[in-house]
C-alpha positions in Angstrom: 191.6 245.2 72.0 191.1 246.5 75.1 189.6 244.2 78.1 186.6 245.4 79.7 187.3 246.4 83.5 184.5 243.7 84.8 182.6 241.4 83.2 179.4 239.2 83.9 179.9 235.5 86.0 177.9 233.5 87.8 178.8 232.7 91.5 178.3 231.1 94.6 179.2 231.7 98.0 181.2 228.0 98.9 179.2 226.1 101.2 176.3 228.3 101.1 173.7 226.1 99.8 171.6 227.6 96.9 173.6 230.6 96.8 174.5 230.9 92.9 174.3 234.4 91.7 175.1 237.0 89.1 178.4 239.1 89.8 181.0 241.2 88.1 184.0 240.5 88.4 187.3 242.5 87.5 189.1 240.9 84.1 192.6 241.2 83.8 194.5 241.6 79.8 196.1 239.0 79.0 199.8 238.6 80.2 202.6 237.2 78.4 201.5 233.7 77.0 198.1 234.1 78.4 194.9 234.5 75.8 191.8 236.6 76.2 188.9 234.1 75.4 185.0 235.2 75.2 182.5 232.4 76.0 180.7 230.7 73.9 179.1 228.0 75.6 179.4 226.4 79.7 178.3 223.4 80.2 176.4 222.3 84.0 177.0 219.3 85.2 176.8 217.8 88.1 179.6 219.0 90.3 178.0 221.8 89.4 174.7 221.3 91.1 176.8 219.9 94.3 178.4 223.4 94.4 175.6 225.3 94.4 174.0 222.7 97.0 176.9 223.7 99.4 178.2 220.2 98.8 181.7 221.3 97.8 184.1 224.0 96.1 186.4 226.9 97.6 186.4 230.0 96.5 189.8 231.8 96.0 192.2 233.1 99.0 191.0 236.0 100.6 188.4 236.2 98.0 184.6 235.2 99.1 182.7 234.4 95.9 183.9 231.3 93.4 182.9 231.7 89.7 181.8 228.4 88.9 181.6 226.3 85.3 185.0 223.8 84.1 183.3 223.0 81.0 183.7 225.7 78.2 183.5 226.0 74.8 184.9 230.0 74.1 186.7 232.0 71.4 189.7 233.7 71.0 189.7 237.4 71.4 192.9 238.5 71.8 196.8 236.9 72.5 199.1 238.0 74.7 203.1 238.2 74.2 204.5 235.1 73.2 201.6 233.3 72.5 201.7 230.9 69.3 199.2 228.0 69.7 196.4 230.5 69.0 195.2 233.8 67.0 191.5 235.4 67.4 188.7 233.6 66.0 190.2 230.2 67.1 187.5 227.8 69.3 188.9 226.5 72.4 188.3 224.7 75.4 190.4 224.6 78.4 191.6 222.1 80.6 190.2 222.1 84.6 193.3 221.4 87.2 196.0 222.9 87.8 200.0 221.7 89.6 200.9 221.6 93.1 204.0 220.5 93.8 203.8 216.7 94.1 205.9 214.6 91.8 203.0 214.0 89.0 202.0 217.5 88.7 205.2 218.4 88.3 206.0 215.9 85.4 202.4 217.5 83.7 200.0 214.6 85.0 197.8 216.9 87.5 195.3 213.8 86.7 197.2 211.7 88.7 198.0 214.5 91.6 199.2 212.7 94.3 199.0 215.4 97.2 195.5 216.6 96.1 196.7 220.2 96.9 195.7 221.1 93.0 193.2 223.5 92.3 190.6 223.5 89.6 188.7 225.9 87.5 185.4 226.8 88.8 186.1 224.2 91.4 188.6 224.6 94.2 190.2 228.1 94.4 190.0 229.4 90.9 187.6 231.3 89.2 185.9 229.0 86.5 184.6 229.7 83.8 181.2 230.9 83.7 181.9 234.3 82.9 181.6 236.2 79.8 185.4 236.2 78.9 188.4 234.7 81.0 192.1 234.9 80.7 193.9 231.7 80.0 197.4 230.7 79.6 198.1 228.7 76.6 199.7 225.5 78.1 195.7 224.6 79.7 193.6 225.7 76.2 192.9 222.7 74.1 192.2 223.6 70.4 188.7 222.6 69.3 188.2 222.3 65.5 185.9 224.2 64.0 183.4 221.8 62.1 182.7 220.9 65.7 180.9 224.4 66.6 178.8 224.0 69.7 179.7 220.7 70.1 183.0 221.7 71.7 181.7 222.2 75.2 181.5 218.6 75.3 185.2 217.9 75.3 185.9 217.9 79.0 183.3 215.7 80.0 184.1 213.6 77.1 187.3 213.5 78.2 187.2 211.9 81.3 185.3 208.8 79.5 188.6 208.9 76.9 191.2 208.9 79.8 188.8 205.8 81.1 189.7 203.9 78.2 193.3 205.2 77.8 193.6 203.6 81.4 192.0 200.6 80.4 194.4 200.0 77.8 197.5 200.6 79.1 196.6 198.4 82.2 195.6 195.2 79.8 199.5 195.7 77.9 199.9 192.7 80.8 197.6 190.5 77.9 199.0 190.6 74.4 196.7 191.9 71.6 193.8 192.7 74.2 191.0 194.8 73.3 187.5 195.0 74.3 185.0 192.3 73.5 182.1 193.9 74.9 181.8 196.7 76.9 179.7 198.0 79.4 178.4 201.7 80.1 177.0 202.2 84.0 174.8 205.0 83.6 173.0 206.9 80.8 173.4 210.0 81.5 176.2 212.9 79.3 178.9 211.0 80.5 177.7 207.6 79.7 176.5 208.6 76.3 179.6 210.3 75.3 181.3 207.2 76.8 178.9 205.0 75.1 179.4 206.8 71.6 183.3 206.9 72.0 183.9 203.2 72.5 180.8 202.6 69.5 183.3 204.7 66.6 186.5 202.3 67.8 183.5 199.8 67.0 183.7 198.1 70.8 180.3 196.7 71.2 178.5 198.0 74.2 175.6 198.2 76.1 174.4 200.9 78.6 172.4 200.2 82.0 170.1 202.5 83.5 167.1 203.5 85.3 165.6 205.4 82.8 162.8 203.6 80.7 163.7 201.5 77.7 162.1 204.1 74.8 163.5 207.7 76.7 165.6 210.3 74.8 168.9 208.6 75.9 168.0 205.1 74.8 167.5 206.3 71.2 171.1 207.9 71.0 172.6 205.2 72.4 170.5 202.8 69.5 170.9 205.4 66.5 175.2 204.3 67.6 174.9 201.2 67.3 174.8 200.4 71.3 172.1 198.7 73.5 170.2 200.1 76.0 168.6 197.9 78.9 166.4 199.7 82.1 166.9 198.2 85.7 163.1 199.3 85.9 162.0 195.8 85.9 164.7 193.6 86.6 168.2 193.1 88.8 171.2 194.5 86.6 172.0 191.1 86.8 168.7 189.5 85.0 169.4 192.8 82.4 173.0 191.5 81.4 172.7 188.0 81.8 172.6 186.9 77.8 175.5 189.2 77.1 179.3 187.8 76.1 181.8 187.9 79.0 182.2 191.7 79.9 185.4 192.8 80.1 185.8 196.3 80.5 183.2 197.9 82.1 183.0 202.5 82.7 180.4 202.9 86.1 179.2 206.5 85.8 175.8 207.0 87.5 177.2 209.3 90.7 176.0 206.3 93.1 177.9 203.2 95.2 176.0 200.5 95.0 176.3 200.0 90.8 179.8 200.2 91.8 179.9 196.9 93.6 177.2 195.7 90.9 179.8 196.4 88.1 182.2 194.9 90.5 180.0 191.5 90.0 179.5 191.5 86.5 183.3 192.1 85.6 184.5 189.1 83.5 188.2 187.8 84.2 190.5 189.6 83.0 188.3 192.7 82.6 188.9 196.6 83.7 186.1 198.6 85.9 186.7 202.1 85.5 185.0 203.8 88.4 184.1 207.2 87.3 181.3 208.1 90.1 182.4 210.7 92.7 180.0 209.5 95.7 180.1 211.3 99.5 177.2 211.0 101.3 178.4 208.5 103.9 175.7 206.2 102.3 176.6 202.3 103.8 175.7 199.0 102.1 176.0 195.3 102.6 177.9 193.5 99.7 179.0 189.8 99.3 182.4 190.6 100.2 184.3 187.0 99.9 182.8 186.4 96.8 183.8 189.8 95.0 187.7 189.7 96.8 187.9 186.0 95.5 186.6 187.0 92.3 188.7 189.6 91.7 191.9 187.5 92.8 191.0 184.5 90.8 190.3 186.5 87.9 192.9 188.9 87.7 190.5 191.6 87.8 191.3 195.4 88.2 189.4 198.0 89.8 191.1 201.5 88.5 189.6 204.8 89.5 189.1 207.9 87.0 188.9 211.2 87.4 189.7 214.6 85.7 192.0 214.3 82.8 195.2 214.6 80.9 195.4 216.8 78.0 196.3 214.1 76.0 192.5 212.7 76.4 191.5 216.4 75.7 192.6 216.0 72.0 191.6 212.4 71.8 188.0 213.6 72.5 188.1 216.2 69.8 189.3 213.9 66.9 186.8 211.6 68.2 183.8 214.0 68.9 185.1 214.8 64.8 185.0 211.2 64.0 181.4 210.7 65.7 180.1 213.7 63.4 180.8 212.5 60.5 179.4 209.4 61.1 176.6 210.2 62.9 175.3 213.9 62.1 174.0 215.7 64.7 173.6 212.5 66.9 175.8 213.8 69.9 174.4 217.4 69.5 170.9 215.5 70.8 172.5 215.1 74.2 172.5 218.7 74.8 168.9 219.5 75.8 168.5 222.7 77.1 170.4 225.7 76.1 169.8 228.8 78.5 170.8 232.2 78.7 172.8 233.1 81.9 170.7 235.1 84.0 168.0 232.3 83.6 170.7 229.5 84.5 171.1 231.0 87.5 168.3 229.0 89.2 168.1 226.0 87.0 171.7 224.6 87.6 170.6 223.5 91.4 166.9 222.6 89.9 167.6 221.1 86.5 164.5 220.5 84.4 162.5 217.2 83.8 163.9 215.2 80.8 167.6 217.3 80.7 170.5 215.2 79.8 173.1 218.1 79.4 172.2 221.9 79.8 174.7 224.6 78.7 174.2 228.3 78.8 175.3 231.6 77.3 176.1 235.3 78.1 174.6 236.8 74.8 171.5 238.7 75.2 
């Protein structure tokens, strides 16, 4: 087929804050191993809502706008030369960072870039993918299976909860036949929920902490899993965990600092905190250093941060987002709720609406 000459995106102007907008932008046909993809679904999050705050991102040299959006669910339009993972009609998703020149990138682990001169879709110089269609190469499009429909824009975030546990494991090789006892989820919002419902079909007991009341809309998916749900409404997270087993791998998600150092409490020896939260506001706090340093020490403890992921943790989050249908139907489709079109996203992904847990939009009319 042929591409259109510009298609519809939604864009900001970096570090302008509430500047996101409706644009055209010019789409190229796909080049030798590249695919032509049409969007199905973006998912907002919160980096997201930082960008369009003026909080972060970079639009593209010599290029002023940056098309935002680095979770997608889309569908294959047309292949390029040499292309052999996919055919149109396939569902996809796509990886977010892409190499610079440091040793990991090089070896294919952008997740572990150690330069930080990568660059990320929709993030840091490359258009993302809020657009209507978007040109792809092969190597970054993750194959999303098609029982799965919608439910494939929640791969990437899902993703990052998989690598959290990937991270987790391969770290506790150092104790033979370990595995989770109970776990703990920081946060109840996508993140923690799709954490909450991958480590729930490996059957890892866990509960989820959070400020939301004990009978809202997250609570109940986290209970119809399995999982327990406790609110910091009334009590310390300390009073809230107290009866559980030691807790030895714990995933802090809520976007703040101080649960951090809370997790960092509640860790039992020998456990794994997997710090997921990307914090920047200079905020300070006052914490019981000695105690938590001789903790850790004493305990053999380990503190391992997470972010983005490795394609490997792509796939493991769509046989598992597969595994999670089938055994609970249309229980992780409740976490997305609010589906918009894209001229009306345009002012709701800096001003998300009361009661949203994950928001996606689309370019049909």
């Amino acid at each position: 087929m042929d591409a259109a000459p510009d298609v519809s995106a939604i864009a900001v102007f970096p570090k302008q804050p509430h500047s996101a907008h409706l644009t055209r932008i010019p789409l190229a046909p796909p080049g030798p191993g590249e695919v032509l993809v049409k969007t199905v679904l973006a998912g907002i999050c919160g980096t997201d809502r930082e960008i369009v705050e003026g909080k972060l991102g970079a639009a593209p040299d010599g290029e002023k706008e940056l098309v935002i959006g680095h979770e997608t669910l889309a569908i294959v339009e047309e292949a390029g030369a040499n292309v052999t993972q996919f055919k149109p009609g396939d569902l996809v998703t796509a990886t977010v960072r892409r190499p610079c020149g440091c040793a990991p990138c090089q070896a294919g682990r952008v997740d572990f870039c150690e330069w930080h001169q990568y660059t990320e879709r929709g993030i840091e110089r490359i258009q993302g993918f809020m657009a209507e269609r978007w040109v792809e190469h092969q190597r970054y499009l993750i194959p999303v299976p098609s029982e799965l429909g919608d439910l494939g824009v929640l791969i990437e975030p899902m993703s990052i909860a998989e690598k959290a546990l990937r991270q987790a494991l391969a770290i506790q090789q150092r104790i033979a036949g370990w595995r989770p006892r109970q776990a703990l989820v920081y946060g109840s919002g996508p993140i923690g929920l799709l954490a909450m419902l991958i480590y729930r079909v490996h059957d890892i007991p866990v509960m989820v902490l959070g400020r939301k009341p004990i009978d809202c809309p997250a609570a109940q998916i986290i209970r119809a899993a399995g999982g327990e749900y406790r609110s910091t409404t009334s009590v310390t997270p300390f009073e809230a965990v107290r009866d559980l087993a030691p807790i030895d791998f714990i995933v802090e998600c809520t976007g703040q600092s101080e649960p951090l150092f809370i997790s960092m409490q509640l860790l039992a020896n020998n456990g794994v905190l997997a710090a997921l939260s990307v914090t920047g506001d200079g905020g300070m706090l006052t914490v019981p250093a000695d105690a938590i340093n001789l903790s850790f020490m004493l305990g053999n403890k380990v503190l391992v941060g997470c972010v983005n992921a490795h394609r490997d943790d792509f796939l493991a989050a769509a046989d598992d987002l597969v595994r999670i249908e089938q055994r609970w139907p249309g229980l992780a489709g409740q976490i997305i709720t609010h589906r918009y079109r894209a001229k009306d996203a345009v002012e709701r992904i800096g001003k998300p609406e009361a009661g949203t847990l994950k928001a996606v939009l689309t370019f049909d009319r």
